[in-house]
Backbone bond lengths (Angstrom), bond angles and torsions (degrees), N, CA, C in turn:
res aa  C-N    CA-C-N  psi(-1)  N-CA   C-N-CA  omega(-1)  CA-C   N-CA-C  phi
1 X - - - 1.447 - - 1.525 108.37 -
2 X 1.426 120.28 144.30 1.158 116.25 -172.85 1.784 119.05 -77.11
3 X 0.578 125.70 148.11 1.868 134.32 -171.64 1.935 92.42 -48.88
4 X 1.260 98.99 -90.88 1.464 102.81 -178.61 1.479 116.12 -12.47
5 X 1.260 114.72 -60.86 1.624 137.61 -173.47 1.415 103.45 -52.56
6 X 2.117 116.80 -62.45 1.191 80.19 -164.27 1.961 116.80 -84.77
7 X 1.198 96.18 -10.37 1.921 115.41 162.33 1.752 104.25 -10.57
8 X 1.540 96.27 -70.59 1.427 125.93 -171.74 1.773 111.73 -67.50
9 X 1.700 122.96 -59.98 1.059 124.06 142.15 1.408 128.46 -0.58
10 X 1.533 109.13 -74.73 1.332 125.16 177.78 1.104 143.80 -78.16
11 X 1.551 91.92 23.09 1.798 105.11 -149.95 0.989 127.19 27.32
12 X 1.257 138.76 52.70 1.796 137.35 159.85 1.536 91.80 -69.63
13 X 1.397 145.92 -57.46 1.393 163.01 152.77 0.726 131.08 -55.08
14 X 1.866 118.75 157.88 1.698 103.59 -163.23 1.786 67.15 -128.40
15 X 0.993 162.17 25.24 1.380 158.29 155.47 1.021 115.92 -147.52
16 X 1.399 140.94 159.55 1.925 160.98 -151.26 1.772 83.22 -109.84
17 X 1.292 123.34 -14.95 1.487 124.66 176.42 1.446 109.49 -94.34
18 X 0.717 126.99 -61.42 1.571 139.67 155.78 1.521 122.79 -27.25
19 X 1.569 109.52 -52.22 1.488 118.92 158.43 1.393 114.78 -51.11
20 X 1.459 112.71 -48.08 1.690 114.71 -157.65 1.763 87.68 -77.46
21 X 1.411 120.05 -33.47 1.825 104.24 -176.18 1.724 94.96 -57.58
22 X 1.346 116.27 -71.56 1.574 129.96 -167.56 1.531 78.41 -32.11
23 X 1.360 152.35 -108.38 1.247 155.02 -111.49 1.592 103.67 -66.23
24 X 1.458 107.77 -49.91 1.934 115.72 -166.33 1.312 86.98 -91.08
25 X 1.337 151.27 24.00 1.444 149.35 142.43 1.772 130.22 -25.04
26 X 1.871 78.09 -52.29 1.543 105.73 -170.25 1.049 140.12 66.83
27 X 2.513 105.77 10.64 1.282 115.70 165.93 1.636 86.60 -95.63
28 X 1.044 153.67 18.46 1.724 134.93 -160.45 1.717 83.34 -89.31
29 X 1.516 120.89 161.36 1.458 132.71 159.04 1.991 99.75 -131.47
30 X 1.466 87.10 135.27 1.370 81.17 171.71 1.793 92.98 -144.09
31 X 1.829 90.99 132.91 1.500 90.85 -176.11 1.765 110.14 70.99
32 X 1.315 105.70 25.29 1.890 96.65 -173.94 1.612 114.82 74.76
33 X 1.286 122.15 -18.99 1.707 130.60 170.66 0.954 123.45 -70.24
34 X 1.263 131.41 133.76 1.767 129.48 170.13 1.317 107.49 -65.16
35 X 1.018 108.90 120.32 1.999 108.35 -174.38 2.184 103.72 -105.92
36 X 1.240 91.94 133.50 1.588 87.10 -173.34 1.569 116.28 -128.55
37 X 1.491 105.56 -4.07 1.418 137.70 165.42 1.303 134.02 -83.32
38 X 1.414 156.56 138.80 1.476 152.80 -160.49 1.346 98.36 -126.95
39 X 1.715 112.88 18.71 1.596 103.57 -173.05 1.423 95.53 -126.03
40 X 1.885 116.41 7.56 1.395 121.03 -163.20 1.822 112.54 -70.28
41 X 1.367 126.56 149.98 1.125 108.56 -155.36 1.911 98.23 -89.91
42 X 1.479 112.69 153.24 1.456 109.74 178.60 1.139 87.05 -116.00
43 X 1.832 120.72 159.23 1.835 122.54 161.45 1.409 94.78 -148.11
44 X 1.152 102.30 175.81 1.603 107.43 -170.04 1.651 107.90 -71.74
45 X 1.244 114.70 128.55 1.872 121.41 -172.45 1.180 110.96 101.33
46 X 1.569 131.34 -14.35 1.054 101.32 159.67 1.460 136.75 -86.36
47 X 1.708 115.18 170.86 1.348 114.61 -165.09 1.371 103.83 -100.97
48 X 1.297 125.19 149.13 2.141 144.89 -175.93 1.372 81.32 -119.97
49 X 1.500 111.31 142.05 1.378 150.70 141.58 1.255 119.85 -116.18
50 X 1.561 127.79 99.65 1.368 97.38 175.64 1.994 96.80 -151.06
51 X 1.088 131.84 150.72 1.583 125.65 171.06 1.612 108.03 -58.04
52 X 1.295 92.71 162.29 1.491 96.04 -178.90 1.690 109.15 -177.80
53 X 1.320 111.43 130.98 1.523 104.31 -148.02 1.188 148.05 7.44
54 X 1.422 118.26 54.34 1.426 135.27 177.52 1.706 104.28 104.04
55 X 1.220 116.71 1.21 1.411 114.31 169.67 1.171 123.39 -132.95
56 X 1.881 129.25 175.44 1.037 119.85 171.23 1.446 116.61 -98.65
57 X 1.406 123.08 135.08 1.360 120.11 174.98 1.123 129.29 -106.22
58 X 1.659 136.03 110.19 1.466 115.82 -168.34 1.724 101.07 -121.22
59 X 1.398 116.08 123.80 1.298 129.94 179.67 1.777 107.21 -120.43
60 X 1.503 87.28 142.49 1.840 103.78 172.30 1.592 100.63 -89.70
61 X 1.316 117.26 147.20 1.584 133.34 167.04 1.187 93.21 -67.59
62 X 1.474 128.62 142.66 1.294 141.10 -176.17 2.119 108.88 -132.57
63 X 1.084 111.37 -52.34 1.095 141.46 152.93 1.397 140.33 -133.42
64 X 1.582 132.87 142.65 1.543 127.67 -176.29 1.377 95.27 -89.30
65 X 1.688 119.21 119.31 1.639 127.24 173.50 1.684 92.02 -73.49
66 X 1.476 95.82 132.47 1.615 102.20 144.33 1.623 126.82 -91.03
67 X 1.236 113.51 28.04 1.656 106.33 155.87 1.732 95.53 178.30
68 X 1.379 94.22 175.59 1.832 92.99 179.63 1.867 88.44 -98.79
69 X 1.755 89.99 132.59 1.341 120.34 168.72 1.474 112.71 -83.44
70 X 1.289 124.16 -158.71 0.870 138.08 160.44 1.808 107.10 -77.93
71 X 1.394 130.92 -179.80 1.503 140.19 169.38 1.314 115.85 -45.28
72 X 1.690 112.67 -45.95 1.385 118.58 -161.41 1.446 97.46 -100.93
73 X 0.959 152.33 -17.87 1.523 147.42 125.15 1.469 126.59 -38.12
74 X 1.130 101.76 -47.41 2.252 94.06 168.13 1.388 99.70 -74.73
75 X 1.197 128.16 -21.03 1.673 109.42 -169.83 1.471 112.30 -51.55
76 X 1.207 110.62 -55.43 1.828 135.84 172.86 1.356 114.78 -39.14
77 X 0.689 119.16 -25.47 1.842 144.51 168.23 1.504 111.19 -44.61
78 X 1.277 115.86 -54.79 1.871 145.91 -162.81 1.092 107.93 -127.60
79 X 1.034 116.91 152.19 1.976 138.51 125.01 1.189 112.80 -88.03
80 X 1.388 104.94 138.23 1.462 121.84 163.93 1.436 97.56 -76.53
81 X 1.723 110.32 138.49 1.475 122.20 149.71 1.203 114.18 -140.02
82 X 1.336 115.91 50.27 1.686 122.21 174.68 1.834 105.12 -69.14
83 X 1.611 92.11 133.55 1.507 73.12 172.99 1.992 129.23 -72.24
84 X 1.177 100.05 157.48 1.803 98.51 178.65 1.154 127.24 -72.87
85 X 1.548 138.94 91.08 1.656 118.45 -176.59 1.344 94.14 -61.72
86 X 1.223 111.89 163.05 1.374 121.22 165.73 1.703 102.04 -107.17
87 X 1.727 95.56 144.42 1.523 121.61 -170.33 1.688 105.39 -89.63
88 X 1.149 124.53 149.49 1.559 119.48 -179.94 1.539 106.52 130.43
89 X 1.478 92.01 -156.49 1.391 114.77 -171.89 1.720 104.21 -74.11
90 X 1.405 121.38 134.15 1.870 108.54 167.90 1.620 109.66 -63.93
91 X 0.878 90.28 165.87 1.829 103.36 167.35 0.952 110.21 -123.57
92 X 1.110 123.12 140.07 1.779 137.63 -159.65 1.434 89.40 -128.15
93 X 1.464 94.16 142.93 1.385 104.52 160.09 1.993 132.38 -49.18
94 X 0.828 116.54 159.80 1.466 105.07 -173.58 1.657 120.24 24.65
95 X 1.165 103.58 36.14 1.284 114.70 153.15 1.443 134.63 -59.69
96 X 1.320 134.26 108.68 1.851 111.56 -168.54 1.702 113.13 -79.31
């Protein structure tokens, strides 16, 4: 499936135009690769790196959607593997 497509699919995007900027960006990683194309191929297992409103988002292919669902239908699509900041107190170095 093409990158752009499933972008849009999965709601990362609210347009198939919008996907193709996110993709020809040239921050997206797919599979660890700099991806600079919206025609790059996605299959199920591979890994997306890419920013996305002020953060980074990294999701596993889980399934290829054949059309955009509703929210709770693209979810099924991916895993989230963004990493977790942790919330709380900082930790400082040489802290006791």
């Amino acid at each position: 499936m093409r990158l752009d497509l499933f972008l849009w699919y999965a709601r990362f995007a609210k347009s198939r135009a919008v996907a193709q900027r996110i993709a020809e960006a040239g921050t997206l990683r797919l599979d660890g690769r700099r991806i600079e194309r919206s025609s790059a191929c996605v299959r199920v297992g591979s890994v997306l790196a890419f920013p996305l409103h002020g953060r980074i988002r990294v999701v596993r292919v889980e399934a290829l959607p054949a059309r955009r669902g509703p929210p709770a239908e693209a979810v099924i699509h991916y895993s989230s593997l963004d990493p977790v900041t942790p919330k709380g107190v900082d930790v400082q170095d040489g802290a006791a």
